[in-house]
Every structure is written in C-alpha cells, then in structure tokens.
C-alpha positions as CSV (number, residue, x, y, z in Angstrom):
1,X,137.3,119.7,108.2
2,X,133.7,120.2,107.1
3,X,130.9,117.5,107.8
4,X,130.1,115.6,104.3
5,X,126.8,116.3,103.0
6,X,125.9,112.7,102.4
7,X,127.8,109.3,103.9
8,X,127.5,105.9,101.6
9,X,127.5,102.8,103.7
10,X,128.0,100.1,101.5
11,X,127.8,96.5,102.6
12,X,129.4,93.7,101.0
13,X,130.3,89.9,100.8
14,X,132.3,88.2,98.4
15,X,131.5,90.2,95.4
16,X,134.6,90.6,94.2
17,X,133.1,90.3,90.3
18,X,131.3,93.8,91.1
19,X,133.2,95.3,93.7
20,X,135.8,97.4,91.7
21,X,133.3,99.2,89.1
22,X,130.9,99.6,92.1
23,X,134.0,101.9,94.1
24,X,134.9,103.5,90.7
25,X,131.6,104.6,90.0
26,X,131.4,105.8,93.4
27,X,134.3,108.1,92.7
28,X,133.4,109.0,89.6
29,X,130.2,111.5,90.8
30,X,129.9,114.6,89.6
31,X,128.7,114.9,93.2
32,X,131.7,114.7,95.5
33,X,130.3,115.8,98.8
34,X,130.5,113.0,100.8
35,X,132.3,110.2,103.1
36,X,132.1,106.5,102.1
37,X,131.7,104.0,104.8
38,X,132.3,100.2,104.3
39,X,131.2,97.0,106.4
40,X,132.1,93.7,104.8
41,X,130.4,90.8,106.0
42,X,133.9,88.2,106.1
43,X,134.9,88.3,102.4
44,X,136.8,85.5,101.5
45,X,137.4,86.5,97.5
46,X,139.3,89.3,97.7
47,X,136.8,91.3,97.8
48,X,138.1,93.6,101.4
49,X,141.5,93.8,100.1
50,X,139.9,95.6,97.1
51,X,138.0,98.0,99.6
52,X,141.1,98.9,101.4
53,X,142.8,100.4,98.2
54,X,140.1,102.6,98.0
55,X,138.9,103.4,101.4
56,X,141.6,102.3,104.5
57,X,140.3,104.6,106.6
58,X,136.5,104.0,106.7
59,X,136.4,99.9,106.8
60,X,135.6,97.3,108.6
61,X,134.8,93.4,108.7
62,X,132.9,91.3,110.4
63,X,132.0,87.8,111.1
64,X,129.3,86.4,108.2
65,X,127.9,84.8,111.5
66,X,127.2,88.0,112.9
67,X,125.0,89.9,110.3
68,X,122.1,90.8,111.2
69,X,120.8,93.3,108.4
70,X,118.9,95.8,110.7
71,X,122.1,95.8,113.7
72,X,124.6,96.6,111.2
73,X,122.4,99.0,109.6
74,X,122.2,101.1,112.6
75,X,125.2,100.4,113.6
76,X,127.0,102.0,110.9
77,X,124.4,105.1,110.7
78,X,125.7,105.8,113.8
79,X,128.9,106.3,112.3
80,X,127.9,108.5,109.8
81,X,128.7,112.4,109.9
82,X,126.2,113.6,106.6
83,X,122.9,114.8,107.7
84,X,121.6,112.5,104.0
85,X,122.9,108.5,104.4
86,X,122.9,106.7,101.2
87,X,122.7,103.3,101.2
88,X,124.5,101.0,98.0
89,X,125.3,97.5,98.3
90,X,129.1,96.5,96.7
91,X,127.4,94.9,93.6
92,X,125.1,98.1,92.5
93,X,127.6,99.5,90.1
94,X,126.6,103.4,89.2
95,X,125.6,104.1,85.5
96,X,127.0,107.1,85.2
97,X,128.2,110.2,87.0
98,X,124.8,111.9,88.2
99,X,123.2,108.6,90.0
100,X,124.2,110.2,93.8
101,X,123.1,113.9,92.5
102,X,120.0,112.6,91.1
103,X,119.3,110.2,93.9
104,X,119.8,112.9,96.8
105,X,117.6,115.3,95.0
106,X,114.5,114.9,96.1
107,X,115.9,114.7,100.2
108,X,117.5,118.4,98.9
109,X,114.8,119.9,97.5
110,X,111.3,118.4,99.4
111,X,111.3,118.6,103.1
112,X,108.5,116.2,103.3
113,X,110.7,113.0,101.7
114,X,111.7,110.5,104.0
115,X,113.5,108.4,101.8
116,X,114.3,107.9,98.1
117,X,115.4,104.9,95.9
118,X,117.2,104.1,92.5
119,X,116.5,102.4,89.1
120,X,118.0,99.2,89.1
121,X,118.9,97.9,85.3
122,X,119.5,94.4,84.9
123,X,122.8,93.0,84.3
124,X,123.6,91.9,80.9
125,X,123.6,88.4,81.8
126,X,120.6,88.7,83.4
127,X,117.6,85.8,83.4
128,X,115.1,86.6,80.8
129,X,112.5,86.8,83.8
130,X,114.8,88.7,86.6
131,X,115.2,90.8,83.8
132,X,111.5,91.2,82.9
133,X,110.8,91.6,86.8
134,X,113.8,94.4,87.4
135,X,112.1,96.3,84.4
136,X,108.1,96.3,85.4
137,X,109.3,97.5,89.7
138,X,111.6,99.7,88.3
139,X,111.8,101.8,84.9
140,X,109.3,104.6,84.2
141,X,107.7,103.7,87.6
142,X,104.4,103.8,86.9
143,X,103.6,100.4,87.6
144,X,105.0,99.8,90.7
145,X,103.4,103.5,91.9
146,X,100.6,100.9,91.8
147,X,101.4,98.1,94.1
148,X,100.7,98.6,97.9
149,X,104.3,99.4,99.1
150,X,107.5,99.1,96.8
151,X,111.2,100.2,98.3
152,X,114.4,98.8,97.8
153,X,117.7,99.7,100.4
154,X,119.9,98.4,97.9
155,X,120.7,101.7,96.4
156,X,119.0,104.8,98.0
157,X,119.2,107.6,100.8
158,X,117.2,108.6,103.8
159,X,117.9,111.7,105.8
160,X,119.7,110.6,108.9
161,X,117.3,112.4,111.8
162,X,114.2,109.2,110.0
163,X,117.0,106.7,110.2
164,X,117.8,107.9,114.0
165,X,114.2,108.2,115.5
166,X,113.3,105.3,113.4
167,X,115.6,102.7,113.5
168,X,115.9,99.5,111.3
169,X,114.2,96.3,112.8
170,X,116.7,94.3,114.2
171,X,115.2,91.2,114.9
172,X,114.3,90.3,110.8
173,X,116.5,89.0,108.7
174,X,115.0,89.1,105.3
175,X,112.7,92.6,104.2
176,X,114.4,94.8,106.6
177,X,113.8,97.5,104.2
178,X,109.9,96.9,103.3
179,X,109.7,97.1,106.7
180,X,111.1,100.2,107.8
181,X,110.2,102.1,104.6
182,X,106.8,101.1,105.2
183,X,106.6,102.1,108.8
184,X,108.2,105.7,108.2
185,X,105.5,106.5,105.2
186,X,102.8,105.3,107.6
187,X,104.3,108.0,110.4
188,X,103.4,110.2,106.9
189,X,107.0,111.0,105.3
190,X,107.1,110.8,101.5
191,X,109.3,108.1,99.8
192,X,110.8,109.0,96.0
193,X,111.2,106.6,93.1
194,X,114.3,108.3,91.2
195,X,114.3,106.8,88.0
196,X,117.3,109.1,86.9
197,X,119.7,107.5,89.5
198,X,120.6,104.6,87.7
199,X,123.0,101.7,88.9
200,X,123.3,97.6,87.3
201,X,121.8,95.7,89.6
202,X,120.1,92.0,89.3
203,X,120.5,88.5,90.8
204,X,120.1,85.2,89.0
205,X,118.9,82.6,91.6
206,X,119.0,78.5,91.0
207,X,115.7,77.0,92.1
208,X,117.4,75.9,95.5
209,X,118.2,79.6,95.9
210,X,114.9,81.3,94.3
211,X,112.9,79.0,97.1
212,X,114.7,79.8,99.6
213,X,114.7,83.5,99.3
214,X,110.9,83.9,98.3
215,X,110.0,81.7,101.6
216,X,112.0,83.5,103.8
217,X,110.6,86.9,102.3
218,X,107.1,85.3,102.6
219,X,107.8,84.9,105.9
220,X,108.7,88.4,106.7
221,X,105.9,90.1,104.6
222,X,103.3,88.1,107.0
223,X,105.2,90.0,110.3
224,X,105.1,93.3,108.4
225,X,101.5,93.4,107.0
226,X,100.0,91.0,109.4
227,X,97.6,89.8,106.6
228,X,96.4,85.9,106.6
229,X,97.0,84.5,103.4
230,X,94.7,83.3,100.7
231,X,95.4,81.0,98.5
232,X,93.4,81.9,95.9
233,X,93.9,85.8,96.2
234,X,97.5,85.0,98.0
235,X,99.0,82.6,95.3
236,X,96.5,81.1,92.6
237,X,95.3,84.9,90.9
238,X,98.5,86.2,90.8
239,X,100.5,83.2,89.9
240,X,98.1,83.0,86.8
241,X,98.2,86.3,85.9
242,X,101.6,86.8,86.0
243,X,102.4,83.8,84.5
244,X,100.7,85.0,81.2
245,X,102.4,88.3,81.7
246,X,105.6,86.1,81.4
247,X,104.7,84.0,78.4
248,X,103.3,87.5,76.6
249,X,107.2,89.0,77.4
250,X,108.8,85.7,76.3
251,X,107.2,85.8,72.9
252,X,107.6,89.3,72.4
253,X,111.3,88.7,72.9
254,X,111.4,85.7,70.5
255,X,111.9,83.4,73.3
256,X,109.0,81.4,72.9
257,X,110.8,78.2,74.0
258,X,111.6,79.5,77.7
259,X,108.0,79.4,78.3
260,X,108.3,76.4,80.1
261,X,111.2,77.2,82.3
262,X,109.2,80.7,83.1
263,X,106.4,78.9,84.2
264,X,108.2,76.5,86.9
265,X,110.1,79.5,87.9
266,X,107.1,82.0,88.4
267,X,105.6,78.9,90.3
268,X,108.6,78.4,92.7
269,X,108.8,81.7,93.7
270,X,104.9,82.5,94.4
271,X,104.2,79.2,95.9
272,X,107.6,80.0,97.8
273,X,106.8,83.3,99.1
274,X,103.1,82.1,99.9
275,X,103.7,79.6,101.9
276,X,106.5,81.7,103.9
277,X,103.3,84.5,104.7
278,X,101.4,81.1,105.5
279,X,103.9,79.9,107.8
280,X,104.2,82.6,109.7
281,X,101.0,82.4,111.3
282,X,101.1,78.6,111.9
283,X,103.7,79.7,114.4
C-alpha cells in the first residue's frame, strides 16, 4: 500500500457536540489522499466511542493528566506516514468538500511554505464579540497580515521534514503554536493564510474561563517574545482602541445594548493577558 499524501491528527476531549460532523466532513473531501490519526485526551461524553466507528485502527486515548500540547504533538507526528501533516482539532467541523485541497495547496505548489492555516467561521451561536474577533484574525486576511505574528494549529498543515527538524515546545502549555510558527518563519520558511479552507470554529468563554485563558496565554507570549510589558502600550492603548472598535460593531449590528457587557469582556481579557506577559517576568 502506497504512503498517504497528507496524515490528519486530530486531537480531542469531550466534544461530543462537534465530533460527528467534524469526522464527516473529514470524509467528505474531494481530496481523499490521506490517513487520519486520532489522540483523545480521556473523553468521558462519548466522544472516543464515536471515533472508533470511524477510525479503529488509527486511535488512541490518554490520560487528561498527561497532555502536554507540544509532547503529544510530536508524538503523534512521529506516527505519521504523509510527507504534509494536517493538523484539526475534533470541534473544527469542515465547510465544505475543498477545505483539505485548498488548505494543502500552498505546501503543494510553493517550496518555500512552511506551514499554512485555515479560516475559522464562527459558530452560529457564537458571542457577538468572539464572533466579531474570529472575523477581523480571519476572513479576507488583510488585517491580521498586519499584526506582528498571527497562526493558529487548530486547523492547518506543515510539511513533516519543519515539524521533524523543528519540533513543538514541549515544556508550554498554552501558545504552543505561536511559538513554533513563529520560530520556523524566523529560520525564514513562509507561512499561508488560506482563506478558502474554511471549517466552524469558535469558543464562548464565561468570565472565569476568558481570565483564565488570556492569563495563561499572557504568560506564554512573554516566554515567546521576551518583551517587558507596558501598561500603557501593553494594555491601556489597545484596550481603548479596541473597545471602540467593539462598540462601533455593536451598533452596526443593532446591538447597542451589549455595549456594556463588551466592555467588561474586552477588559477581562486584555487586563488578563497583560498581566500574564507581566507575570512572567516577576518570576
């Protein structure tokens, strides 16, 4: 039997509401050249059993104790047999039949790419702000081709050769892919937005969540830019600024009243992620 071009390694954990589009979509490809390899971090909702219908041969489970994002990462590229590895969480649920064609494409056809990553839509059920947030990093592109670094693992494909001479960190737990998307564009390979490889793909976060993920993400952009932060530049500036581009969104939408909400939200998760980068050099 022929190697696969590509191998999907999907991770997972109790996303059982996701789980079963995600695989069908998968399946669905016009693309059909490739192997799908699971890892499911101790799913207690059903969500394995699910996994096992569709691929028995290529799955395993762990402990949730024992994930560590970058170990099982390159752990499981190890496994892989395509020379492209494409990586797609269990709830990124394909949008139609071209999203692996589309995302491999640039990897086929540009020597120089490193990496590529997809356009995440917001679910339908979406917060008005995640969903104002997914659509300014992701969509046309444009803006985000502005910020310093943008990258997201949680649907895209790096050729496996990067992934093998430059491994995932293994000792962060949050950012693993800023960091090592970061580090291989540095060493001077090309990373693609593909805004044609489309897959549903958002999270709404309660305030006890949305602080806790934005400190500890804080904490590892401070280890992977090594930047001091200021509060005024750091947290003040963009806080304000972005709060207006909330309130501008909000009333464009007719939501007017959510301006509020917006505010404490845009406020917990800049003063979150600011004093993670701050923390990290009190250490």
């Amino acid at each position: 039997m022929s190697r696969p071009l590509a191998s999907i390694v999907m991770r997972s954990m109790n996303d059982i509401k996701f789980i079963e589009k995600t695989l069908e979509g998968l399946f669905s490809q016009s693309f059909k050249d490739f192997e799908l390899l699971n890892i499911d971090s101790g799913s207690s909702d059903g969500t394995y059993e699910i996994i096992k219908k569709y691929n028995s041969n290529k799955c395993r489970q762990i402990r949730p104790q024992d994930y560590v994002p970058g170990k099982v990462l390159n752990s499981m590229v190890k496994e892989c047999a395509g020379e492209l590895i494409v990586f797609n969480n269990s709830d990124c649920i394909p949008m139609n039949s071209d999203w692996l064609k589309n995302l491999l494409e640039p990897l086929v056809s540009e020597a120089d790419v490193g990496a590529c990553f997809a356009n995440q839509l917001p679910r339908p059920d979406a917060d008005l702000l995640v969903a104002k947030d997914n659509l300014r990093a992701y969509g046309d592109g444009r803006i985000s081709a502005t910020w310093r670094h943008f990258f997201s693992l949680a649907s895209s494909a790096a050729r496996k050769k990067v992934l093998e001479e430059h491994p995932f960190d293994e000792k962060i737990q949050y950012s693993e892919d800023v960091e090592w998307s970061l580090r291989i564009k540095n060493l001077g390979w090309k990373i693609r937005y593909v805004p044609s490889a489309v897959v549903e793909h958002s999270h709404n976060y309660s305030r006890k969540e949305l602080k806790k993920r934005f400190y500890n993400e804080g904490l590892a952009d401070g280890r992977i830019f090594g930047e001091r932060p200021k509060f005024l530049r750091s947290f003040l500036l963009p806080l304000l600024a972005e709060s207006a581009r909330d309130a501008a969104y909000l009333a464009k939408t007719g939501n007017v009243l959510s301006i509020p909400d917006g505010i404490i939200y845009r406020f917990i998760q800049r003063h979150s992620a600011y004093r993670g980068r701050r923390d990290f050099f009190l250490k």
